[in-house]
N, CA and C atoms of all chains as a GROMACS GRO file, in nm:
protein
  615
    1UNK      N    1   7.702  13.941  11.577
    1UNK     CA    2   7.647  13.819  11.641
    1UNK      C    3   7.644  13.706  11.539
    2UNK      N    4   7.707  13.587  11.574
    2UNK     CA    5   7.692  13.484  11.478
    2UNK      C    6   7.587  13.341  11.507
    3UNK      N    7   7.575  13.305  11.432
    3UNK     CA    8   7.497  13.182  11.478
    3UNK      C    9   7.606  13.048  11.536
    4UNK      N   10   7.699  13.066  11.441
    4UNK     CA   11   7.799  12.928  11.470
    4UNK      C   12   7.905  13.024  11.503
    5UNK      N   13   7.976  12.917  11.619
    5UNK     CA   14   8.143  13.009  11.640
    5UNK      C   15   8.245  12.884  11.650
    6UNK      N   16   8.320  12.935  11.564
    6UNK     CA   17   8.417  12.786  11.557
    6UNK      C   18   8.585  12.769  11.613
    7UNK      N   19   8.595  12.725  11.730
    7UNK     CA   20   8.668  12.713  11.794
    7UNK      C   21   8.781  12.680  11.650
    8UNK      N   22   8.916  12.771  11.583
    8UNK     CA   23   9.026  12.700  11.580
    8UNK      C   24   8.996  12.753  11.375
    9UNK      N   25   9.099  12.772  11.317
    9UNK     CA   26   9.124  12.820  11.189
    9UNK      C   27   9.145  12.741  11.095
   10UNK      N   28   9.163  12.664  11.128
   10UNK     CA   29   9.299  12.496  11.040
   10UNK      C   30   9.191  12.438  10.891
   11UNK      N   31   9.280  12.356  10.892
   11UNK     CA   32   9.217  12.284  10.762
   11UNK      C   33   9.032  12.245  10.769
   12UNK      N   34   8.992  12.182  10.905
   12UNK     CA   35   8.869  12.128  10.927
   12UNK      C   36   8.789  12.293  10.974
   13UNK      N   37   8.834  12.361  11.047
   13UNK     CA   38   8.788  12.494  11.070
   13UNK      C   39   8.718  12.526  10.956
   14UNK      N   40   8.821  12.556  10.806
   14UNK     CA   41   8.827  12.672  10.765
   14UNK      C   42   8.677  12.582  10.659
   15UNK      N   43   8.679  12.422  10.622
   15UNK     CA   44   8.616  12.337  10.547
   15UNK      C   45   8.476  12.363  10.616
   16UNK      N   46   8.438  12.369  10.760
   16UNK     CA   47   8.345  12.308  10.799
   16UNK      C   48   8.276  12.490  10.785
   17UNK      N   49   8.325  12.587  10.811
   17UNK     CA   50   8.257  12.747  10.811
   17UNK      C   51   8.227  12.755  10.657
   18UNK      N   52   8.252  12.684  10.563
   18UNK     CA   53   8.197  12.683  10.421
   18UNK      C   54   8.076  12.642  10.413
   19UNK      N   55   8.048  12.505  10.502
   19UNK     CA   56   7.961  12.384  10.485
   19UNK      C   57   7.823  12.470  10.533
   20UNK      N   58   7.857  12.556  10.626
   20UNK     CA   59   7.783  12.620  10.717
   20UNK      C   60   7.748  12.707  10.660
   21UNK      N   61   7.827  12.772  10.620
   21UNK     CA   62   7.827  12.974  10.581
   21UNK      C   63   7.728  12.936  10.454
   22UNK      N   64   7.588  12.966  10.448
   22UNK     CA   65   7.494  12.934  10.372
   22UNK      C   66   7.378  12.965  10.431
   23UNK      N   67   7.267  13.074  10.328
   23UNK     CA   68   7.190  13.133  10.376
   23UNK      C   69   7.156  13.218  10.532
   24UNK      N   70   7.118  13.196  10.586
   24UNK     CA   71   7.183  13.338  10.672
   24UNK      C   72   7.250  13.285  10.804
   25UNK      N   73   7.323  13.186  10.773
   25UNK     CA   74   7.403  13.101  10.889
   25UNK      C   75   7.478  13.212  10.893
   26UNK      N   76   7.565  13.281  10.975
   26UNK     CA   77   7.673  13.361  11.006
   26UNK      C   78   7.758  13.260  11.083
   27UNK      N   79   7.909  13.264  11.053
   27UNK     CA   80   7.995  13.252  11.120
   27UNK      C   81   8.126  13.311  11.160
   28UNK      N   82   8.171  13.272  11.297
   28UNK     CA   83   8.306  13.302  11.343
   28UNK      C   84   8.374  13.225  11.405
   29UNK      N   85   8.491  13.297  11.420
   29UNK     CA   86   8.603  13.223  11.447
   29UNK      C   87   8.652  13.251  11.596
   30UNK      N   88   8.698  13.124  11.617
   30UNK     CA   89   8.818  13.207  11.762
   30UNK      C   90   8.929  13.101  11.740
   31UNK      N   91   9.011  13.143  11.750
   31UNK     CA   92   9.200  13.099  11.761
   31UNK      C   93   9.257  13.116  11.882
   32UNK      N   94   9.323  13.016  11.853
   32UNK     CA   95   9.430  12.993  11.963
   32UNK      C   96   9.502  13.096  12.038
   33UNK      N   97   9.544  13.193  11.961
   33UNK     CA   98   9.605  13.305  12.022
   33UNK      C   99   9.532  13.466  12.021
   34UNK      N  100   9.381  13.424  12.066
   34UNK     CA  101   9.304  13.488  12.112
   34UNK      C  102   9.278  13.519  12.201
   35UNK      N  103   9.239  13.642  12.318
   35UNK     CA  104   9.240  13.636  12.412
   35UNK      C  105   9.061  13.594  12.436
   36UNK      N  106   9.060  13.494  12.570
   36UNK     CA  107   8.935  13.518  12.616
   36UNK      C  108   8.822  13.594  12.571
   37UNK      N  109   8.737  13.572  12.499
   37UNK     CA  110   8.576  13.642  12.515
   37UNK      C  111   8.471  13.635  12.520
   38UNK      N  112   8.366  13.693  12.450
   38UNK     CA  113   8.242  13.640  12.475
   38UNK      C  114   8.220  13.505  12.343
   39UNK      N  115   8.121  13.441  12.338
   39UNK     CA  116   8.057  13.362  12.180
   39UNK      C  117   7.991  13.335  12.173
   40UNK      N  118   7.997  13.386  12.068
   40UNK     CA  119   7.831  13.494  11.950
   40UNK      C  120   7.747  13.383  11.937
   41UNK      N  121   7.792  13.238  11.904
   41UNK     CA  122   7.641  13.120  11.829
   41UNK      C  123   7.663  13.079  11.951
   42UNK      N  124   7.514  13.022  11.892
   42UNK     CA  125   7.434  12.903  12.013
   42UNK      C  126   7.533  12.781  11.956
   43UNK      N  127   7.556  12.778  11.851
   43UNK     CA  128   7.626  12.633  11.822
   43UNK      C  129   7.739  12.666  11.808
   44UNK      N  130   7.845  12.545  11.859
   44UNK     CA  131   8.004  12.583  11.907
   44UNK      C  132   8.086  12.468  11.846
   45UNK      N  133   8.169  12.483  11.705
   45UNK     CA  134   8.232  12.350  11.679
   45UNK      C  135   8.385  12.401  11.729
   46UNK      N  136   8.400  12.281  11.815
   46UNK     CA  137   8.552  12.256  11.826
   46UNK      C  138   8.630  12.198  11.723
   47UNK      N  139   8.749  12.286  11.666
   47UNK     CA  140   8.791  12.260  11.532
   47UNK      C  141   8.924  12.241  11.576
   48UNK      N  142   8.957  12.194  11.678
   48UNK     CA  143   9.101  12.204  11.724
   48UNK      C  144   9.083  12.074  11.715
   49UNK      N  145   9.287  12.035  11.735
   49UNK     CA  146   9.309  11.894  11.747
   49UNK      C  147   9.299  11.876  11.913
   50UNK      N  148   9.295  11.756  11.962
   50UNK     CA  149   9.272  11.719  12.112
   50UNK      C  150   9.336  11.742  12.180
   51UNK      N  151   9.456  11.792  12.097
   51UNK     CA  152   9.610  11.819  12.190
   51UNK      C  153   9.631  11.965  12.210
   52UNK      N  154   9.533  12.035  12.153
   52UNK     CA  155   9.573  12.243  12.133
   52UNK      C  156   9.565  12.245  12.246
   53UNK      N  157   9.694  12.343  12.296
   53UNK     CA  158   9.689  12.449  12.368
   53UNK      C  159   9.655  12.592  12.333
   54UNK      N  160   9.637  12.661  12.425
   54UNK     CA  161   9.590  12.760  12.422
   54UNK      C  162   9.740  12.891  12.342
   55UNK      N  163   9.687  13.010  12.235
   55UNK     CA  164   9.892  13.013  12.244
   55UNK      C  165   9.946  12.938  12.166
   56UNK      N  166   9.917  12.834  12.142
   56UNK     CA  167  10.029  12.728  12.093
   56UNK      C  168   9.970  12.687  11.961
   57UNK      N  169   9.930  12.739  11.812
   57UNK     CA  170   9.834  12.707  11.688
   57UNK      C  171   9.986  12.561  11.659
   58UNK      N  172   9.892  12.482  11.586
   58UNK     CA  173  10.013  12.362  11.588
   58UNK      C  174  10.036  12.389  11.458
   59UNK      N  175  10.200  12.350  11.400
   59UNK     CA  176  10.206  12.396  11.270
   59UNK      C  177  10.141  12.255  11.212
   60UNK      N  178  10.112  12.327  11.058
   60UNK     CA  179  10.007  12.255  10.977
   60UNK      C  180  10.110  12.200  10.906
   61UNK      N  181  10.124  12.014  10.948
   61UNK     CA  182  10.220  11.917  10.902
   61UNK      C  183  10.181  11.792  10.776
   62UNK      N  184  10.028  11.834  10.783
   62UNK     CA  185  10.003  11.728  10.737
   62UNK      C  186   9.993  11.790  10.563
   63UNK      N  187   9.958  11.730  10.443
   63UNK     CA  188   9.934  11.763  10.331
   63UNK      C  189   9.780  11.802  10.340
   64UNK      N  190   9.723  11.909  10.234
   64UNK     CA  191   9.573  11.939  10.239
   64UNK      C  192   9.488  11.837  10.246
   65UNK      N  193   9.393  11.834  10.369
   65UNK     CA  194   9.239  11.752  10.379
   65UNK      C  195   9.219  11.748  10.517
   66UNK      N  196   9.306  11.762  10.606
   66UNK     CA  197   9.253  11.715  10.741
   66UNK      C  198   9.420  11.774  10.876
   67UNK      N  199   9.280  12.179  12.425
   67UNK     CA  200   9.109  12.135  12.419
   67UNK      C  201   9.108  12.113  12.505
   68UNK      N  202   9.185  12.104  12.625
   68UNK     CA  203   9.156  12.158  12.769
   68UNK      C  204   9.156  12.309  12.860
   69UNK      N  205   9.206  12.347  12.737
   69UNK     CA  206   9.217  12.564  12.788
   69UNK      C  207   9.114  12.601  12.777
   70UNK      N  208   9.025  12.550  12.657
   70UNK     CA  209   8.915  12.601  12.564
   70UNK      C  210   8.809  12.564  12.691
   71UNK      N  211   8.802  12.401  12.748
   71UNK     CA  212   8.730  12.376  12.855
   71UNK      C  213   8.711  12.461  12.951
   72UNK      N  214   8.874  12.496  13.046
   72UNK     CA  215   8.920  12.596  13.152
   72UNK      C  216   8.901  12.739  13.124
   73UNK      N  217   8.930  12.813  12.989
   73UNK     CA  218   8.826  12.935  12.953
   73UNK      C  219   8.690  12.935  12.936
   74UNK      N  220   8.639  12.884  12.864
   74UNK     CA  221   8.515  12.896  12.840
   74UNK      C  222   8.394  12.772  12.823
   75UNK      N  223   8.392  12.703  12.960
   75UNK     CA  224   8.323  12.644  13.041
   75UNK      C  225   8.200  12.689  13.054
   76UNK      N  226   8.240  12.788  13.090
   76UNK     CA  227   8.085  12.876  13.156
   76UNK      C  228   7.984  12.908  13.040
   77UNK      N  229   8.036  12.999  12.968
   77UNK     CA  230   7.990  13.008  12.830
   77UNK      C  231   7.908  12.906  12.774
   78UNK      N  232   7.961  12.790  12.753
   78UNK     CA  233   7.906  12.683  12.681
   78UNK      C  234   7.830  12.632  12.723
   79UNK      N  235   7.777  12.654  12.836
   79UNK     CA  236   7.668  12.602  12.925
   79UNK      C  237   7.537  12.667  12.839
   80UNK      N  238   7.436  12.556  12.798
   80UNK     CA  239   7.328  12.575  12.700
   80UNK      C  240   7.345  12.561  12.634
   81UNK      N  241   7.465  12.566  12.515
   81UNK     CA  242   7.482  12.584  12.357
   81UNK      C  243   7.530  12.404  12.340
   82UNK      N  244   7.483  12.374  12.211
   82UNK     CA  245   7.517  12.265  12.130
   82UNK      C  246   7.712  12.291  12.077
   83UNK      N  247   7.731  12.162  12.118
   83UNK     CA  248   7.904  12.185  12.108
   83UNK      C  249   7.914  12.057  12.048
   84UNK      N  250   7.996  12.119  11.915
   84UNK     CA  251   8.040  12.023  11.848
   84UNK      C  252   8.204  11.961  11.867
   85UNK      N  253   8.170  11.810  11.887
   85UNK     CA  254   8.330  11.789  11.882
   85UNK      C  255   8.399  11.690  11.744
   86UNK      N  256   8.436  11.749  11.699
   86UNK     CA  257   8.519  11.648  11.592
   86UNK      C  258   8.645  11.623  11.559
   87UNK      N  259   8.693  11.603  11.700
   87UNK     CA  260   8.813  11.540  11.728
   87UNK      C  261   8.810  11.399  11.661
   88UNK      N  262   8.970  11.326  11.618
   88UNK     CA  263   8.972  11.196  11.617
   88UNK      C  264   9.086  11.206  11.753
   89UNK      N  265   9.028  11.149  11.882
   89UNK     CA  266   9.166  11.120  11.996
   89UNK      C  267   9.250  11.033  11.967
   90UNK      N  268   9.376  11.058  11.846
   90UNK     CA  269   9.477  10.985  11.825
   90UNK      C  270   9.585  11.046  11.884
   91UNK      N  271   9.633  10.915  11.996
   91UNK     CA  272   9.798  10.930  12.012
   91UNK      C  273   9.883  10.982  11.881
   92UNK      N  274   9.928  11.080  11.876
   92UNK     CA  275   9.946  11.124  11.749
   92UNK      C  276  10.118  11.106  11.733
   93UNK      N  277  10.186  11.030  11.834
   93UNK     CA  278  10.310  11.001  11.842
   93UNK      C  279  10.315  10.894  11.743
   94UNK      N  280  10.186  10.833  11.801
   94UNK     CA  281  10.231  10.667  11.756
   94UNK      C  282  10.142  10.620  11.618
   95UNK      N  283  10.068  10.720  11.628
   95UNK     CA  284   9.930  10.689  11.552
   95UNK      C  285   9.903  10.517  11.544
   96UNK      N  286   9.927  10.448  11.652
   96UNK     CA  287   9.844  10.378  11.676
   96UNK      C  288   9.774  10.319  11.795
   97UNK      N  289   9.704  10.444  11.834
   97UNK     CA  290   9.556  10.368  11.946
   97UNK      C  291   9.535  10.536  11.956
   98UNK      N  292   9.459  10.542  12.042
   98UNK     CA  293   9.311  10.624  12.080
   98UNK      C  294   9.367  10.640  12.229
   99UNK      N  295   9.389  10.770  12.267
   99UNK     CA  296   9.404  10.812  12.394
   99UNK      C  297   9.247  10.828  12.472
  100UNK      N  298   9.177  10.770  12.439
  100UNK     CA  299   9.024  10.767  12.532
  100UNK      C  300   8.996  10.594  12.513
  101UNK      N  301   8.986  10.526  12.694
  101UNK     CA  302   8.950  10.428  12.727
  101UNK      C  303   8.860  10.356  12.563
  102UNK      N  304   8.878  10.248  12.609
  102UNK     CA  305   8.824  10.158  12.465
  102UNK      C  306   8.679  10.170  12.500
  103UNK      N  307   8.580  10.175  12.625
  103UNK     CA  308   8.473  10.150  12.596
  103UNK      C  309   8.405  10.294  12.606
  104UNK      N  310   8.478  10.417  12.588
  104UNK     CA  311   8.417  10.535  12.576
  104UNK      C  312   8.447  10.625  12.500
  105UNK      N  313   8.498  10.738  12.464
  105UNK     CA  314   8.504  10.833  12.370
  105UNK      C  315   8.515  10.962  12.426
  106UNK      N  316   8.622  11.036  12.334
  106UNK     CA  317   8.638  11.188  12.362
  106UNK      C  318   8.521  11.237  12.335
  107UNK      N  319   8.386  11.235  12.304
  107UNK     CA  320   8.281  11.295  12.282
  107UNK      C  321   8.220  11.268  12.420
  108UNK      N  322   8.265  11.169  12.533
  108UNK     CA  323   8.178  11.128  12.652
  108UNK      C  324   8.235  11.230  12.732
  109UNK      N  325   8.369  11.214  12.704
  109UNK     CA  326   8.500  11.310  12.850
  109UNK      C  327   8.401  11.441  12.789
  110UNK      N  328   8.351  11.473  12.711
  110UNK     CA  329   8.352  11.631  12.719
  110UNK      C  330   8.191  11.681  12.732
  111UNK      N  331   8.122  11.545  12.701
  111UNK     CA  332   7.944  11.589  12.742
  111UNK      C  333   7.967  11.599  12.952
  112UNK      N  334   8.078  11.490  13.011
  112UNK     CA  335   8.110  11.486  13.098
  112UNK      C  336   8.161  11.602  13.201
  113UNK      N  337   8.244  11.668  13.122
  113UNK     CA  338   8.253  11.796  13.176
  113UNK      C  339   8.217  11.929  13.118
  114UNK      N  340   8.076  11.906  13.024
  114UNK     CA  341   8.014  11.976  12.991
  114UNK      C  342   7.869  11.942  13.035
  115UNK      N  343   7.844  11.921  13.149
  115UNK     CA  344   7.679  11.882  13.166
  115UNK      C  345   7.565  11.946  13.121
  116UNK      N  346   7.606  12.142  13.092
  116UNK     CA  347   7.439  12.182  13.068
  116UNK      C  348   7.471  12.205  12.901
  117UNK      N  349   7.619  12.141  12.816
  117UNK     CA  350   7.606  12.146  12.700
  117UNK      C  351   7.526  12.082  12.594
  118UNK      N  352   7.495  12.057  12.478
  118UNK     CA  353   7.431  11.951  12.416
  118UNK      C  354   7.568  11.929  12.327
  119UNK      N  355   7.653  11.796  12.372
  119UNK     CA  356   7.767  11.771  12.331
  119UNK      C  357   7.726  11.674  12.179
  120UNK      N  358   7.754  11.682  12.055
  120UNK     CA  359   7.735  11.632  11.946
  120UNK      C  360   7.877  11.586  11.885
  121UNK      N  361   7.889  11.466  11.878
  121UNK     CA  362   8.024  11.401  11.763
  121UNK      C  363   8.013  11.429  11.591
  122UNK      N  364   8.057  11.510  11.536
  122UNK     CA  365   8.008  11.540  11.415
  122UNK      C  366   8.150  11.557  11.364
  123UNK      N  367   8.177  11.519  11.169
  123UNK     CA  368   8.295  11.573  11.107
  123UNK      C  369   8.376  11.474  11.137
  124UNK      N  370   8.383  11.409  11.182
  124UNK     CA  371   8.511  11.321  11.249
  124UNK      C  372   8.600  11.199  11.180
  125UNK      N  373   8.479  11.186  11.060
  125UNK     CA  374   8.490  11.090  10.956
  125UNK      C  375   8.472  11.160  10.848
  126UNK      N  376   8.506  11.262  10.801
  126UNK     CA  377   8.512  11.284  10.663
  126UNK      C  378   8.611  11.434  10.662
  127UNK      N  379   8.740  11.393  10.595
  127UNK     CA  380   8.834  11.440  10.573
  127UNK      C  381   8.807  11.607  10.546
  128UNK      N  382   8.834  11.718  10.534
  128UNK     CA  383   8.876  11.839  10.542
  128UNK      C  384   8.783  11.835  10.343
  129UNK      N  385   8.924  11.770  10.267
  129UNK     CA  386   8.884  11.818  10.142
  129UNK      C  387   8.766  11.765  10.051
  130UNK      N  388   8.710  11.683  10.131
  130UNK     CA  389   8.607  11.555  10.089
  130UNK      C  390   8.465  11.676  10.137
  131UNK      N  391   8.449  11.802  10.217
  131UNK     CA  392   8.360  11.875  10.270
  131UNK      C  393   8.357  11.976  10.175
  132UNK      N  394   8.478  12.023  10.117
  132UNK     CA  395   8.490  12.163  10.039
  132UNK      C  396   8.438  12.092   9.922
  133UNK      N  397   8.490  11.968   9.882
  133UNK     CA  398   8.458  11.933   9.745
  133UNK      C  399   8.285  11.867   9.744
  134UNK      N  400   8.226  11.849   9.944
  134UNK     CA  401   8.112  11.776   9.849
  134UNK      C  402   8.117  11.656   9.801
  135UNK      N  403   8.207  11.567   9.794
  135UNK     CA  404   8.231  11.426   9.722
  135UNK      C  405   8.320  11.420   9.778
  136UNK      N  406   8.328  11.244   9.834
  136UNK     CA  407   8.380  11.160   9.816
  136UNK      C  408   8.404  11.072   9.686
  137UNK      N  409   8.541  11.071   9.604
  137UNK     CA  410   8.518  11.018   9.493
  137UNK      C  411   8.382  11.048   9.362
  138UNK      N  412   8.314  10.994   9.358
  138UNK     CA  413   8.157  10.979   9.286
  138UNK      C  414   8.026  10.965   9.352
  139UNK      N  415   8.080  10.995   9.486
  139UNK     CA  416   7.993  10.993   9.604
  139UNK      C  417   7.974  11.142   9.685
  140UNK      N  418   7.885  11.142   9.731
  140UNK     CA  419   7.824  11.312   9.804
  140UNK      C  420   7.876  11.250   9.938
  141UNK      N  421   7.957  11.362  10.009
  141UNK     CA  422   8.038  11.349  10.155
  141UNK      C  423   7.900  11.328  10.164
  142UNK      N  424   7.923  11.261  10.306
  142UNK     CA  425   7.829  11.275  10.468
  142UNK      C  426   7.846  11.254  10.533
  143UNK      N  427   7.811  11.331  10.645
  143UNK     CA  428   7.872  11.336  10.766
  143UNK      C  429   7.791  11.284  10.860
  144UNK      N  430   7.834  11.236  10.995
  144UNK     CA  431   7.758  11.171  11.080
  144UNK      C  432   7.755  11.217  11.179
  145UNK      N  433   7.664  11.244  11.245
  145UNK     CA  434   7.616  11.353  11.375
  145UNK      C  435   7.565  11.283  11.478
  146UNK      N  436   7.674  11.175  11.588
  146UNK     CA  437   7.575  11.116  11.704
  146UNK      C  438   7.576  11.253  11.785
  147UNK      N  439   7.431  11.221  11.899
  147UNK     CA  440   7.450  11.272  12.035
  147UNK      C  441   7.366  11.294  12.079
  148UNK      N  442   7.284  11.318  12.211
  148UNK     CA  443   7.168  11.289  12.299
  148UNK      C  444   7.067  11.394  12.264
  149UNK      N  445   7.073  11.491  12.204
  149UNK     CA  446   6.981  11.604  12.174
  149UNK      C  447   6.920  11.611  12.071
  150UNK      N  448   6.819  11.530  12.008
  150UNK     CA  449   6.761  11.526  11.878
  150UNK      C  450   6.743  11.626  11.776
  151UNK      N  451   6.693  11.738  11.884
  151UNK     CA  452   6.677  11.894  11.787
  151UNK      C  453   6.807  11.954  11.769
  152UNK      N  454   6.897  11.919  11.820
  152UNK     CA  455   7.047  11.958  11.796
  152UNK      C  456   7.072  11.920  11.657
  153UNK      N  457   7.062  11.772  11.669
  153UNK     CA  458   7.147  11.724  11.568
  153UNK      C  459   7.025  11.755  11.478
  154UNK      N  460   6.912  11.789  11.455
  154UNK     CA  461   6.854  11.788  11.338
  154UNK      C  462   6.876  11.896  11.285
  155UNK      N  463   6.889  12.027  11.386
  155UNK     CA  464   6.917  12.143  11.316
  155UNK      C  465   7.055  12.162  11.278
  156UNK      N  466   7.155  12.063  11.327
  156UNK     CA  467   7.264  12.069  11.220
  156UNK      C  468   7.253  11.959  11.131
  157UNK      N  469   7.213  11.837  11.103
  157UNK     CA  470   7.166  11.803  10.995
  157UNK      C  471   7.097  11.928  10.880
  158UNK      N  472   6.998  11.975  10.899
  158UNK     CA  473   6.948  12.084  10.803
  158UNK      C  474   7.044  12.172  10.786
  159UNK      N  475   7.108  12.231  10.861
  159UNK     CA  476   7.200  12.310  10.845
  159UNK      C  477   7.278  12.236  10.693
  160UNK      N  478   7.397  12.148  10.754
  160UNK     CA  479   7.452  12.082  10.647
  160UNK      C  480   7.422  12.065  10.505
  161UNK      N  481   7.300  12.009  10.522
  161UNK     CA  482   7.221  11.939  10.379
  161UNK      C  483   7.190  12.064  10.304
  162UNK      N  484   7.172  12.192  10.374
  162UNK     CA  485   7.132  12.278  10.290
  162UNK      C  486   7.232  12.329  10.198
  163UNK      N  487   7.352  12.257  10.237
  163UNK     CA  488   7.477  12.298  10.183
  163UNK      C  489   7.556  12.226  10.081
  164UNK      N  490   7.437  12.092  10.076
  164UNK     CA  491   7.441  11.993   9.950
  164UNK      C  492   7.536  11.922  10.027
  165UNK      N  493   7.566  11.889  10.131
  165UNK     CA  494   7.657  11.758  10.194
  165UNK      C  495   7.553  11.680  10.296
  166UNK      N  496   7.515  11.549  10.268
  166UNK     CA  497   7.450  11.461  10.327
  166UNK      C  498   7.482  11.457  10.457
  167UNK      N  499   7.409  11.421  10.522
  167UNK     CA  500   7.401  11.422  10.685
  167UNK      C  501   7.282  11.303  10.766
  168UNK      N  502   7.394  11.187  10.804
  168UNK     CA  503   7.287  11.057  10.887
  168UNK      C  504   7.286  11.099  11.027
  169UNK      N  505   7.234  11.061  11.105
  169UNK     CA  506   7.204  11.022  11.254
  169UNK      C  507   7.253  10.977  11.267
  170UNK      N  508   7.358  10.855  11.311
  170UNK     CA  509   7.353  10.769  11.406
  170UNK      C  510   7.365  10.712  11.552
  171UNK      N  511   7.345  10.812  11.611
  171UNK     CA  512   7.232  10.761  11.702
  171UNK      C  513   7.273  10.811  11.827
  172UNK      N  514   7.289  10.830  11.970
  172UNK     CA  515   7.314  10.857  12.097
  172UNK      C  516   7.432  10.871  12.090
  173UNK      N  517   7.486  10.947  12.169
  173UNK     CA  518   7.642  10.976  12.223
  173UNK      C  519   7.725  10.888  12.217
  174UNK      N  520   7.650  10.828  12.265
  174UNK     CA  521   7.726  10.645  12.290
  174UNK      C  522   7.796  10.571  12.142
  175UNK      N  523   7.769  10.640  12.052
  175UNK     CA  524   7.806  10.619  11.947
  175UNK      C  525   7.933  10.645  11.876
  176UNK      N  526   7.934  10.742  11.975
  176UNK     CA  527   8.061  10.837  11.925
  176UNK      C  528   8.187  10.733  12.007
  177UNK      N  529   8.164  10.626  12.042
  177UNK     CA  530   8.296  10.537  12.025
  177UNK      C  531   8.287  10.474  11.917
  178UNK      N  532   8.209  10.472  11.826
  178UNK     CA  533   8.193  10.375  11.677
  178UNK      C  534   8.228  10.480  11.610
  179UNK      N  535   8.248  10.653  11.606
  179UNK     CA  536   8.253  10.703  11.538
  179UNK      C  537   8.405  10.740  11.540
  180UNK      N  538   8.457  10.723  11.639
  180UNK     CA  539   8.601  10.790  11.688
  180UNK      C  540   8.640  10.622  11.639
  181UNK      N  541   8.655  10.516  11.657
  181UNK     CA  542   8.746  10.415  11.595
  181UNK      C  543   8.723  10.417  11.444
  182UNK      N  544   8.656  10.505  11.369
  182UNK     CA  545   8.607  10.485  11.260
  182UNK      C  546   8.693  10.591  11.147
  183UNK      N  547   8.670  10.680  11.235
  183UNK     CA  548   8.784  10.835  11.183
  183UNK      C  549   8.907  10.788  11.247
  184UNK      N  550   8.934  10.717  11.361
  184UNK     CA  551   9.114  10.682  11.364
  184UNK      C  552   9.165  10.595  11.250
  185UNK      N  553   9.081  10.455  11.199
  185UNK     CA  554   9.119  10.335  11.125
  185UNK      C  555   9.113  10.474  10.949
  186UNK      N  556   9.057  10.539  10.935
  186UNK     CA  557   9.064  10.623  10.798
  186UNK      C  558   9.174  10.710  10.794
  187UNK      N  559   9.192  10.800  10.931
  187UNK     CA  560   9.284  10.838  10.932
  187UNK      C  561   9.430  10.749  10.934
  188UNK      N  562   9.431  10.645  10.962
  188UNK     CA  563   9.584  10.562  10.951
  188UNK      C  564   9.617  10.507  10.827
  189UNK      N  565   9.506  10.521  10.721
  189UNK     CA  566   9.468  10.459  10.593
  189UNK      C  567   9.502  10.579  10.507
  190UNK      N  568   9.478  10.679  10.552
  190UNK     CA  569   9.507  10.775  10.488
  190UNK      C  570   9.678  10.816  10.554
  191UNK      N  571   9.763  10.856  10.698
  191UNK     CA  572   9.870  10.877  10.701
  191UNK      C  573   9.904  10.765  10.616
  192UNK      N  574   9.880  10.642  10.638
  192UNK     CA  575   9.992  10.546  10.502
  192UNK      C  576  10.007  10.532  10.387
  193UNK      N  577   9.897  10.663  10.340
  193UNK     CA  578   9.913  10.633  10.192
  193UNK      C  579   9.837  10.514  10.107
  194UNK      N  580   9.759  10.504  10.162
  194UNK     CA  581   9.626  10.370  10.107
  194UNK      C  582   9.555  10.449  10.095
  195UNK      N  583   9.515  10.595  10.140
  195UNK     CA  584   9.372  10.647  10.046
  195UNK      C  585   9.433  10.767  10.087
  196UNK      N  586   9.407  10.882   9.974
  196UNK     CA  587   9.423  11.023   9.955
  196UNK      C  588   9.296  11.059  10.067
  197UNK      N  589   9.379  11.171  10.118
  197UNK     CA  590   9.320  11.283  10.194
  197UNK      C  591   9.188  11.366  10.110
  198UNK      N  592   9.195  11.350   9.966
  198UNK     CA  593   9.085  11.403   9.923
  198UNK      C  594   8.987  11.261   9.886
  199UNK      N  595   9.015  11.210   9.985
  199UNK     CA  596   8.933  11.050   9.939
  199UNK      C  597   8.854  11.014  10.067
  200UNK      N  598   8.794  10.868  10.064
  200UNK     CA  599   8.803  10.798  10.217
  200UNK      C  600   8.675  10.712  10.211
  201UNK      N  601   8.631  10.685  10.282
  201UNK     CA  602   8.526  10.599  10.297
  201UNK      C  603   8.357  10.683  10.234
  202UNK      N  604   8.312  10.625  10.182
  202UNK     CA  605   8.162  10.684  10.133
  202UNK      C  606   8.051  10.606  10.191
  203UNK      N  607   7.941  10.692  10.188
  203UNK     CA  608   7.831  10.659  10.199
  203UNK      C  609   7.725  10.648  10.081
  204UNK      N  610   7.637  10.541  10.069
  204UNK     CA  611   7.589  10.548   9.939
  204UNK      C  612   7.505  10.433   9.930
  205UNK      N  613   7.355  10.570   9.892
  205UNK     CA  614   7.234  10.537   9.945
  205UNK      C  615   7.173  10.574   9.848
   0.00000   0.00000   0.00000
């Protein structure tokens, strides 16, 4: 069971589950090419870009930060 | 970020949802695919009614969070949205993590916050400020 579940793996994903992951914050993940399930936190960051599809992780074009 | 809606809709009903999208036409990177007087943080409190929808992250770059600084400056991040105890308990959350964290203010904000992360982000695709850089706060 986590407290935070963070929609999406990417650069802002992986930055913002650091920011978080501190004292007994637990976090997880769900990806794109996940199937459907339950989620574990009360708090839910969407870490995707506005354009994700589901299936479809976008390749990572940009240089490291965002 | 419309599958995520169409799957798990239901789910999110009660929970604080963070969005930190910047809605850039990402063809053109220049304009904002959400109407000028509203915000991708509205479309989604919109079709999230029993969520507590929060604009957070949206202005401060990926490596500017890991590092904690902006330049000589401590990131911070800005957390609008209608649920006070939301955003305070991710404010605390954050800060406990040594990255500053303001209010500013109602949902409604999150159109000052989304033209704010597009104009950094175009500053940054052109090469006027590094991705491990960007705008600071400093207080």
């Amino acid at each position: 069971m986590a407290d935070v579940t963070i929609f999406g793996a990417g650069n802002m994903g992986t930055a913002i589950d650091k920011v978080l992951n501190t004292g007994g914050a637990t976090v997880d993940h769900i990806r794109s090419d996940d199937p459907p399930g339950p989620i574990s936190g009360d708090v839910v960051i969407l870490a995707v870009p506005h354009t994700a599809r589901a299936g479809h992780p976008r390749p990572v074009r940009r240089p490291v930060g965002r | 970020m419309q599958d995520i809606l169409d799957q798990y809709a239901d789910q999110l009903a009660g929970k604080t949802v963070v969005d930190i999208t910047n809605p850039l036409n990402f063809e053109t990177f220049d304009s904002l695919v959400v109407p000028a007087d509203s915000s991708k943080a509205a479309e989604l409190a919109a079709a999230l009614p029993s969520s507590k929808v929060l604009k957070a992250f949206n202005t401060t770059f990926a490596a500017t969070l890991g590092a904690k600084a902006v330049g000589p400056n401590k990131t911070t991040v800005l957390i609008a949205g209608d649920d006070a105890d939301a955003k305070a308990a991710l404010i605390s959350a954050i800060q406990a993590r040594g990255v500053d964290a303001i209010d500013p203010g109602a949902l409604t904000r999150a159109r000052e916050l989304e033209a704010f992360g597009f104009l950094q982000l175009t500053l940054a695709a052109g090469e006027k400020l590094p991705w491990t850089g960007g705008f600071a706060v400093v207080r």
